[in-house]
Structures are given as C-alpha cells and as structure tokens.
C-alpha positions as CSV (number, residue, x, y, z in Angstrom):
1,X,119.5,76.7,103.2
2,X,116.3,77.2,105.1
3,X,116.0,74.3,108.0
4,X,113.5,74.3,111.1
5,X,111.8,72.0,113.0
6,X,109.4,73.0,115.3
7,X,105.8,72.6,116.7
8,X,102.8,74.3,115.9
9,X,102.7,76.8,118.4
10,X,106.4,77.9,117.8
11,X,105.3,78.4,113.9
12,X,102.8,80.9,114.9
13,X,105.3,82.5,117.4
14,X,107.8,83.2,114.3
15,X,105.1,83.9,112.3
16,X,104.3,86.9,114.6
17,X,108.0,88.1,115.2
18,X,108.9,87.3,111.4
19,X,112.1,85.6,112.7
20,X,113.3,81.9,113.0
21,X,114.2,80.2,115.6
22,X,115.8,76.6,116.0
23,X,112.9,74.5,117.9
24,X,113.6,72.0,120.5
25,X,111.4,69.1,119.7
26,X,111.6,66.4,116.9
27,X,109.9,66.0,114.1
28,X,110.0,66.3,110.6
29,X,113.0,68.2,108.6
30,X,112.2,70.2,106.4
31,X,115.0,71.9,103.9
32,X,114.2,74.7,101.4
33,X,116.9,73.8,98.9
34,X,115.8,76.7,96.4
35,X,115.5,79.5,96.7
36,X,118.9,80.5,98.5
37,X,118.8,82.7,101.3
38,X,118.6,86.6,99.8
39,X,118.2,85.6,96.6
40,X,116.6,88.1,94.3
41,X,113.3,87.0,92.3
42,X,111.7,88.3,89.2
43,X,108.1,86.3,87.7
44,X,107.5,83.1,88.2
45,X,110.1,80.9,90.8
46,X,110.6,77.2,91.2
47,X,110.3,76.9,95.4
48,X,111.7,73.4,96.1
49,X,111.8,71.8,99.1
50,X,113.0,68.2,100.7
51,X,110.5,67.2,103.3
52,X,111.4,64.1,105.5
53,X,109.6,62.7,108.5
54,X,110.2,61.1,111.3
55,X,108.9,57.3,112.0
56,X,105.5,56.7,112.6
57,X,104.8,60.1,110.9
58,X,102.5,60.6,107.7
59,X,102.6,63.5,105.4
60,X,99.5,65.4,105.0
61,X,100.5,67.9,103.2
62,X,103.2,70.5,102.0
63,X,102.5,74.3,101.4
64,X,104.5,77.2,100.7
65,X,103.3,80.2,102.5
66,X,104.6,83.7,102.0
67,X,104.8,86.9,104.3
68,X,101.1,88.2,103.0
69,X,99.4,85.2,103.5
70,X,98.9,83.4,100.0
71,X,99.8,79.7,99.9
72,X,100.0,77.1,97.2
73,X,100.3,73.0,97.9
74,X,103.7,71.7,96.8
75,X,104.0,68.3,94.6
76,X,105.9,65.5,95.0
77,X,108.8,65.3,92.6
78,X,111.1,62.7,93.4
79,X,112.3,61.2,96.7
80,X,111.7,63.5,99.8
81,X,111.9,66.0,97.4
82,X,108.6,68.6,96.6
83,X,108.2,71.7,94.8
84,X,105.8,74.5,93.5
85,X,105.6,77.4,91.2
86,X,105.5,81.1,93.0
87,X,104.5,83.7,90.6
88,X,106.8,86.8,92.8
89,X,104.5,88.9,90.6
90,X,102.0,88.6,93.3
91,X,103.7,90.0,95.9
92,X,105.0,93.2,97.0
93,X,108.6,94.1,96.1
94,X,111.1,94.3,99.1
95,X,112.3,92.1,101.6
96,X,110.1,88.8,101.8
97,X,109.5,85.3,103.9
98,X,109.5,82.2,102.1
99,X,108.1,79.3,104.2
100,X,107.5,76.0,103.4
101,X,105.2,74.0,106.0
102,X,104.6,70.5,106.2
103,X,101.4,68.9,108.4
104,X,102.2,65.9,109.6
105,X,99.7,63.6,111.4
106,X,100.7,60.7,113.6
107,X,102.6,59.8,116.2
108,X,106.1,60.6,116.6
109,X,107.8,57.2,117.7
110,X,111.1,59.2,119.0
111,X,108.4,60.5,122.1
112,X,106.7,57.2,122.3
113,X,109.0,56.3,125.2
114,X,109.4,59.5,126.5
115,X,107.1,61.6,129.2
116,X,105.7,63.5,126.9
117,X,101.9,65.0,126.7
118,X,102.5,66.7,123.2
119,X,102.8,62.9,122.0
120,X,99.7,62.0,123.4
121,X,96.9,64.6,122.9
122,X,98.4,65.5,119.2
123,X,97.9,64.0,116.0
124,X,98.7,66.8,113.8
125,X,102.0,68.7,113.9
126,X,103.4,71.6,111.8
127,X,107.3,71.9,110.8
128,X,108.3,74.4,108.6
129,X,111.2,76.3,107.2
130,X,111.6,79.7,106.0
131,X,113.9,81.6,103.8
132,X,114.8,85.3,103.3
133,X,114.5,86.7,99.3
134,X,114.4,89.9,97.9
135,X,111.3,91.0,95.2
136,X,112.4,93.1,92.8
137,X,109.4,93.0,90.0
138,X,108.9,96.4,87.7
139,X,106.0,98.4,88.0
140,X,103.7,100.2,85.3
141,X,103.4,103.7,85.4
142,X,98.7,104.0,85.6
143,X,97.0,107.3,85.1
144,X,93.3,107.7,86.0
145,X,90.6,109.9,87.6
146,X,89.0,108.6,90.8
147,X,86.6,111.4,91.5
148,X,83.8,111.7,88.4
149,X,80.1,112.8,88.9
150,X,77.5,111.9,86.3
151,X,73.5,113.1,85.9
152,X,73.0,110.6,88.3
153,X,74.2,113.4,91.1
154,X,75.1,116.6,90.4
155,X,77.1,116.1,87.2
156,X,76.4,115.7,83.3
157,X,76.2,112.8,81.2
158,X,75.7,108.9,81.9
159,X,78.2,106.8,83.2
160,X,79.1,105.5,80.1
161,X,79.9,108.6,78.4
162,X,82.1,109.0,81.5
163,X,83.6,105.9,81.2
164,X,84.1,106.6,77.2
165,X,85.5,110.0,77.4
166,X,88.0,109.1,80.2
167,X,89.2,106.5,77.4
168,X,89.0,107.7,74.2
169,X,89.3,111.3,75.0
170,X,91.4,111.8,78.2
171,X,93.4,108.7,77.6
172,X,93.7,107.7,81.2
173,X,94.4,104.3,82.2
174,X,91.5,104.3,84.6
175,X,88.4,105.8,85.8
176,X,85.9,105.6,88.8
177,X,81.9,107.0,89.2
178,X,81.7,108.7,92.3
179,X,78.3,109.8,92.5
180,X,76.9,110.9,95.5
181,X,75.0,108.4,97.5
182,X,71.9,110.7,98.8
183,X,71.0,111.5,95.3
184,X,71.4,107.6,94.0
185,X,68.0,105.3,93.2
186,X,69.1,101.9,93.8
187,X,68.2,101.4,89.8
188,X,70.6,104.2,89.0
189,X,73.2,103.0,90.7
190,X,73.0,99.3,89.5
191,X,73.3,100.8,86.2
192,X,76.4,102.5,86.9
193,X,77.7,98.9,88.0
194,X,76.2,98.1,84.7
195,X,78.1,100.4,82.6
196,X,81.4,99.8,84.2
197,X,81.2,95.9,83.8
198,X,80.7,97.2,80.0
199,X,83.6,99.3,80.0
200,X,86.2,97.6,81.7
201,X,88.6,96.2,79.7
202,X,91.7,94.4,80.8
203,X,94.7,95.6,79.2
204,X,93.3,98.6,77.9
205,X,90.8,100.3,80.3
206,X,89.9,99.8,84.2
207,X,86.3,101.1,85.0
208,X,85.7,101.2,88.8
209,X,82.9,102.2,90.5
210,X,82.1,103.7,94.0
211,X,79.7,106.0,96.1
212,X,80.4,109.4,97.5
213,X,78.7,109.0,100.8
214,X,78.4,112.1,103.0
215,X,78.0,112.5,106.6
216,X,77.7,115.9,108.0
217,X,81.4,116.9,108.4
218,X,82.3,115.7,105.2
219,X,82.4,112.9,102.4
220,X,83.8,109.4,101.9
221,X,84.0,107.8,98.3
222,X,83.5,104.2,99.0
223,X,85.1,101.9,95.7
224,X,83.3,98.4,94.6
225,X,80.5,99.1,97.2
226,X,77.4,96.4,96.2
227,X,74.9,99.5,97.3
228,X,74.9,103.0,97.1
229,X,72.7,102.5,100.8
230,X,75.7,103.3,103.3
231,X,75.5,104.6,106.6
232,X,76.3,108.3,107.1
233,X,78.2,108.5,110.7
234,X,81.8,107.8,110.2
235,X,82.2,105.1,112.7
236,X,78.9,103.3,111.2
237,X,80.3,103.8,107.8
238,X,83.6,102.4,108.7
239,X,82.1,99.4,110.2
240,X,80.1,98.5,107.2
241,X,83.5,99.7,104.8
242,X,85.5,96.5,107.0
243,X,82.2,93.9,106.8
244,X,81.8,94.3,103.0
245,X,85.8,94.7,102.8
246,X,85.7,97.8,100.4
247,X,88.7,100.6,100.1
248,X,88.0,104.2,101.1
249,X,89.1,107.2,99.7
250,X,89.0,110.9,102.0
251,X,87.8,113.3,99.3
252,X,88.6,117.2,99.9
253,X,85.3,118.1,101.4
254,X,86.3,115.2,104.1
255,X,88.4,117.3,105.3
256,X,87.7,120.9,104.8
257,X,84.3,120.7,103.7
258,X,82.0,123.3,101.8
259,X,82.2,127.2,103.1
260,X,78.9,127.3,105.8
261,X,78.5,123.1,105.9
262,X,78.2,122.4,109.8
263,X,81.5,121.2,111.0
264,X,84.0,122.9,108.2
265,X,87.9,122.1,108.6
266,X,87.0,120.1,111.6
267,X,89.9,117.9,111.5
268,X,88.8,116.1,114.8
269,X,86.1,114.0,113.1
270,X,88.8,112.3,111.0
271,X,89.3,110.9,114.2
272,X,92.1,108.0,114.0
273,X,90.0,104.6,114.0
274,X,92.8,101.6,114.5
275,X,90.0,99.5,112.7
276,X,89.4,101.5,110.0
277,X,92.8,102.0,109.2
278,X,92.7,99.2,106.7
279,X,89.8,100.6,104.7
280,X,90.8,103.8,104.6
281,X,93.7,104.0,101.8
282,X,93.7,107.5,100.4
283,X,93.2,110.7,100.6
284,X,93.5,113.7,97.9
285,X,96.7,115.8,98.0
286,X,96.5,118.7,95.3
287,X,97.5,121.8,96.7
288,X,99.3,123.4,100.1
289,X,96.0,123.6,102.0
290,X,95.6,119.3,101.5
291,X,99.2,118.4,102.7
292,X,98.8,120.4,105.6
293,X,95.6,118.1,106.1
294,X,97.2,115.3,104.5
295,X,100.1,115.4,107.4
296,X,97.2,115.6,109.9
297,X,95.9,112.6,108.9
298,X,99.8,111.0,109.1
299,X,100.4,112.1,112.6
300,X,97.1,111.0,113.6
301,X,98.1,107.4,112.6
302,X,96.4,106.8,109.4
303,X,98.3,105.1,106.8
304,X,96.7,107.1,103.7
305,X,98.3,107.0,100.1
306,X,98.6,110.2,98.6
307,X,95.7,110.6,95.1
308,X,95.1,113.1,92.9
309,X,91.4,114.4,92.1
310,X,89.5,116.3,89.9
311,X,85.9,116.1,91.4
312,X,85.0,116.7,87.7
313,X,80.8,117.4,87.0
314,X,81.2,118.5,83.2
315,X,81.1,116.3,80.3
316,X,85.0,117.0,79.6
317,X,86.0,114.9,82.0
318,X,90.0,115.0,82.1
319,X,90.6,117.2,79.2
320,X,91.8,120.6,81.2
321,X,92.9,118.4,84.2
322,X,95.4,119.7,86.4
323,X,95.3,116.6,89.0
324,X,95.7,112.7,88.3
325,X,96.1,110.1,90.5
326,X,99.2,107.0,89.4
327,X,99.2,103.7,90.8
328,X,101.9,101.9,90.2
329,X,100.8,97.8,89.2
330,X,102.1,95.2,87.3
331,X,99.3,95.1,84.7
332,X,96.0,97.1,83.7
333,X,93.6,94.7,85.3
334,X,91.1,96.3,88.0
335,X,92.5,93.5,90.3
336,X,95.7,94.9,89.7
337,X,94.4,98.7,90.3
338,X,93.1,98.0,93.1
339,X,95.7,96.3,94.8
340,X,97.7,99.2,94.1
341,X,94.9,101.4,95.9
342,X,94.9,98.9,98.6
343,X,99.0,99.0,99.3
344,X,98.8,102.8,99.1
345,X,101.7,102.4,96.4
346,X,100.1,105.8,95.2
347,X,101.2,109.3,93.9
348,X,99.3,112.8,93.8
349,X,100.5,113.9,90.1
350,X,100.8,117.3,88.8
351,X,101.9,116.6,85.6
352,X,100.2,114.6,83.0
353,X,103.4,112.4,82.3
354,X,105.9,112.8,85.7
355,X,106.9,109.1,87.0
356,X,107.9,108.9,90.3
357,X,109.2,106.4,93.0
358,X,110.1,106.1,96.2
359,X,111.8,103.6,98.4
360,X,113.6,103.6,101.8
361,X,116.2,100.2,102.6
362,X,114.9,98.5,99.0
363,X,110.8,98.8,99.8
364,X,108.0,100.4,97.8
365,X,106.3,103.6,98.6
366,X,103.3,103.0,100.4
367,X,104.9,99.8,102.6
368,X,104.9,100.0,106.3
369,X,108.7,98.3,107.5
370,X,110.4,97.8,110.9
371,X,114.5,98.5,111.1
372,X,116.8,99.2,113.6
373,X,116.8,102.7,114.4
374,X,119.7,104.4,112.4
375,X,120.4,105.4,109.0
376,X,118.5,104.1,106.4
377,X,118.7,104.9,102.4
378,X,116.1,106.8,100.7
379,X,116.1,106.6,96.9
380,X,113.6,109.2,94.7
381,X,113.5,108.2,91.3
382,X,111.8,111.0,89.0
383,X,111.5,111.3,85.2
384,X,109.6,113.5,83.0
385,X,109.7,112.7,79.5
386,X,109.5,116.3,78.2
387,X,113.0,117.6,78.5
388,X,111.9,120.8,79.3
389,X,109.7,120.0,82.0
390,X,112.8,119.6,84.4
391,X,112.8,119.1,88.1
392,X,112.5,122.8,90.0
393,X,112.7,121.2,93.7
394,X,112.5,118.1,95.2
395,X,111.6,117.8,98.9
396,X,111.8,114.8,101.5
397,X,109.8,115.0,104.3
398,X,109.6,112.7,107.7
399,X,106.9,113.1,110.4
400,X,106.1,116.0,108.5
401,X,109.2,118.1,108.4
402,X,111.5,118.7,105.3
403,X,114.4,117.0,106.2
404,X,116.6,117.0,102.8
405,X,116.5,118.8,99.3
406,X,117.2,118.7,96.4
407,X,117.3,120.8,93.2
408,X,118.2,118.7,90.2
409,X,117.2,121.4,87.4
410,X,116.9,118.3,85.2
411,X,113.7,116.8,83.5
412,X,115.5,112.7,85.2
413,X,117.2,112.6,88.3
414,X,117.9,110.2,90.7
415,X,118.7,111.2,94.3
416,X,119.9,108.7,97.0
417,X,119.6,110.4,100.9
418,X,121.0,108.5,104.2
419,X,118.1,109.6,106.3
420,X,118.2,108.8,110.4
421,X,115.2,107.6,111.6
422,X,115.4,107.5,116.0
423,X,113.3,104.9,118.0
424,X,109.8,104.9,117.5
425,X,107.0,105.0,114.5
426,X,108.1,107.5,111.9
427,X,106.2,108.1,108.0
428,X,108.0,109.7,105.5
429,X,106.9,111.4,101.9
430,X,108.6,113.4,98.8
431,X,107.0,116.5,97.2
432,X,108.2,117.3,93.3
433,X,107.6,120.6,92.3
434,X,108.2,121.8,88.5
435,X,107.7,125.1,86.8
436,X,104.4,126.4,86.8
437,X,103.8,125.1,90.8
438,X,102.8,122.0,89.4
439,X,103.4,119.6,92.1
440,X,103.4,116.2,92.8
441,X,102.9,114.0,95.9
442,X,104.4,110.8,97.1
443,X,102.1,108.2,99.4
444,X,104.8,107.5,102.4
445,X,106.7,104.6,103.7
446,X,106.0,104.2,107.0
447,X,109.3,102.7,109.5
448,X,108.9,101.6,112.8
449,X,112.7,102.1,114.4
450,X,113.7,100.0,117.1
C-alpha cells in the first residue's frame, strides 16, 4: 500500500523526480488501499483511498492525480475512507503514478507546542500518496491521409469531395485539408473548417483540418489552426504553433524542398528549438532519402513521430496510394486522433493493411522513458493479414544505426531483442520491409540511460 506524509514543497520535489520519499513532518495519513502496488489496469478503475487527519486539521479536499496531469475529486464513502473512478483509457500504456493528494487547511496541533514557523505562516498543507501500476489498454489499428490539397490551392475539388472520397472511396479512417496558406482567403479557409465539422463523424470518420504554411526553406502543415494567417519564419511560426497550442507536421519539402527553391536540403534551418519540440510531432518518412532526414531530425533532438504522406492534388485522393499514415488510439474520435498525433504513437505505412508495434521495457512507441543504463527488451509486433504479404526484413535501429535483424519470411511475427542502451539520451526505431520495397516506418521510443 501507498503511504506518505509530507509537506507541500516535498510533493513537488517527488513530483519532479517521480519517486517517493518518506517525509519528516506530521500531518495527515494518507493510504491508497486500491490499487496495489504494480497492479495492471484495463478501462475504468476504482482508486480508493483512506484519508485521516491530524487534530485541529480540516479536509479540504481529496484528488487523484496521475503522471500526465489529469485529476479527479474523490468522494467520501464511508469512514476515513474516499474513492473515485479512473478511466486508465485516458492514459498512456506503460508504467504509471497513481497519487492521491489530500489539502488540508488548519493548524496542526502536534506543532502547536513546538518551534515551528511551518505551523505558523501555513494554513494549507498537501499530503499525498502514490502508487506504481502498469496500463495495458489495446489500441486500434487508424488509417488516414494527412497531406490533401483541394481547388482552394493547387489541387482539385472542394473540401468536401475530399473529405467524401477519403471515406467512401479510399476507406481511410481519417483525413486532413492541407492547403497551402499563401493561396487561402480567409472565407475559403473558414469553409474548409466548415466542411470538416460536416464531415467528421465519431466512430466512423475523423475530418481534420490544417494549413500548409511555407517559409522560404520549406513548409510546415499546421493541424486545428483557427487561421490560415500564420507567420512564415520558423521561429515566428513556432511561437505562434505553442500560443494557439496546435501540432505540427514537417512535410517533405520541409526538408528537401523543391529543385531551385532558395535554401534546398538545407537541413540547418530545421534547427532544434527545445520550445518547439512539443509542437512539432511528425514528420513524413516514405522513402530512403526521408529517413536519412528523418534521423537528422532525431540526432538533432526533435522528438518527431514517423507519418506517411501522399501530398495528393487530384480528385482520387487515396485510391493509387502507396503511403498512409496509422495512429494507434483507442477510439475513432478526432480527440482520440489527435492525441495519437500528439504522443507520436505513429507509423509510416507501406502497405495498406501492415499493423505494427513497438515497445521497449513494456512502453508504447512514441514514449520518451528514463532506465538504468543496461539491457532493456524490445518487442516488434508485425502482422499483415494477407498471407502472402510476409515479412522480407525487419530492422531495429538506435541513434541511427541498425543494431539487430531480423528476417521472419512470415506475413505475423513477433520478435523480442535484449538491446543495451549506455549512459546518456538514446531514440530508437524499426523499419519493415516486404516484397516489392514497400516499407514501413516506426515513430521511436526515446530512453534516457542513467
């Protein structure tokens, strides 16, 4: 059982080093009494929590917190006893924190008689508890396009007939307008919002929307962006990406840019930007010539997801495609989508049907862990459901390098590799190939070793 007391500034001292530590002053006890420590959780969980405070102390109020941030207030049940409802479904899978914090307000009679200043200048005290579980929730297997031009730009058709052929016709799970900002009226582009709202469909069809802004070295597709008005130097446009909290995409010509554009596989103006990091979640990984550029952006520090993209223009959008990008989500909701985008828990596909995952020590592709440095377990899942479309080659890559492969010959595999990760900041990625060159692209797992 989880059992801590401690003062407010020792919360946010484990909260920081994600570890618990016995504190040294009284107060209230507080006792997670369910979940147990490593206990595995699937959907919704019963966190329950006994919560007793010391004399001349007054509960305020009773939260569980978890390692991302969201919190819900507990109820009284019976007793000292208190409990809420966690939906795990929320969360990432992997290794999480539990806490349960209780705000007191009062004084503590045990440091009445005692020289203390704490007893004095504070009212309000936190205590709180935390427990270690394990998330293990399955993910959906999404297909869509996030790269679509319409008449609007440079491409053919509205955005609905976009939206509509990218669900009726392509039968993709979702689908994102990415026309190009310079060539956007504000009217037009409040009626691509217009159509997507229209379009979108929980359960059966996620209609995003974004901007493809350039700047002179290359392009940026911006998702959920309120304008199409966004500035067109990087650092500017990365300011205003964090403000208006949108997700960021580098599309090819990001990187490598049009034959005779100024600035053309300039790789030094994907400069790293610490506080862009965040926005930026992806970047397009289709062919030899994008991983190399992909692992540029890796060693620079980025933490990019690996997409497909089919920069399509014609009315046949996703018919002839060669490229898709899969997130994996628990649902079909653009809230969902999005998150998935956000986490980077991503793949580059180059088959209409391959599902692929990857984990390292139990956590999702796309997660960014710390472990002692060591060996550590890699697990690629892979599964194509046309028996004849088996595995050719299966390669694992860290900082860059192939470190392990595998060739399965087999259209399901699953391949297990103890991988030794030294001290210090490390990514790692897989690349499927199958016959025909098609390829697919993992979004890493970063691992900090210490």
């Amino acid at each position: 059982m989880g059992r801590l007391c401690c003062s407010a500034v020792q919360v946010l001292s484990f909260l920081a080093l994600g570890t618990v530590a016995a504190g040294i002053a009284a107060g209230a006890t507080v006792e997670i009494v369910s979940p147990k420590e490593g206990a595995e959780l699937r959907g919704k969980t019963q966190v329950v929590a006994t919560v007793v405070p010391r004399p001349g102390e007054k509960l305020d109020q009773i939260v569980v917190q978890t390692s991302r941030g969201e919190w819900l207030r507990m109820s009284p049940q019976f007793a000292d006893t208190h409990a809420a409802t966690l939906d795990t479904t929320k969360l990432r899978n992997g290794r999480q924190a539990i806490l349960v914090v209780a705000a007191a307000s009062g004084r503590d009679e045990s440091l009445l008689h005692a020289d203390s200043e704490r007893s004095r200048r504070s009212q309000l005290r936190n205590w709180t508890a935390e427990v270690q579980v394990v998330v293990s929730n399955p993910y959906q297997f999404y297909w869509g396009n996030l790269h679509v031009h319409t008449s609007y730009s440079d491409g053919a058709g509205l955005p609905k007939d976009a939206y509509e052929y990218a669900r009726d016709k392509a039968h993709v799970d979702f689908c994102s307008v990415t026309d190009h900002s310079q060539m956007l009226t504000f009217e037009e582009y409040q009626d691509v919002i217009a159509q997507a709202e229209s379009c979108n469909q929980a359960g059966r069809f996620v209609a995003l929307y974004a901007v493809e802004s350039r700047e002179v070295r290359g392009r940026v597709s911006c998702y959920m962006s309120p304008t199409p008005c966004l500035p067109v130097k990087p650092d500017d446009l990365y300011r205003a990406m964090g403000e208006m909290g949108l997700l960021g995409h580098f599309t090819y010509s990001s990187l490598v840019g049009p034959v005779g554009e100024v600035g053309t596989g300039d790789f030094q103006q994907r400069h790293y930007s610490p506080w862009a990091d965040r926005s930026m979640a992806s970047v397009q990984v289709r062919n030899a010539g994008e991983e190399a550029l992909y692992i540029k952006l890796l060693d620079a520090g980025w933490h990019v997801g690996a997409v497909g993209g089919q920069d399509q223009h014609e009315r046949m959008r996703g018919a002839t495609a060669s490229s898709w990008t899969v997130a994996l989500a628990r649902e079909l909701t653009r809230e969902a989508i999005l998150e998935a985008l956000s986490s980077r828990r991503t793949y580059s596909a180059g088959d209409r049907n391959l599902q692929l995952t990857l984990s390292v020590d139990g956590e999702d592709m796309g997660s960014q862990i710390a472990r002692p440095a060591g060996m550590l377990n890699c697990l690629v899942t892979v599964a194509d459901p046309d028996e004849s479309e088996v595995i050719d080659r299966i390669d694992l890559l860290v900082d860059g390098r192939i470190v392990q492969t595998a060739r399965p010959k087999l259209a399901k595999y699953a391949w297990a590799v103890p991988v030794e990760f030294g001290v210090g900041k490390h990514y790692c990625f897989v690349r499927v190939t199958q016959p025909g060159d098609h390829m697919t692209w993992s979004s890493p797992i970063w691992v900090s070793a210490y």
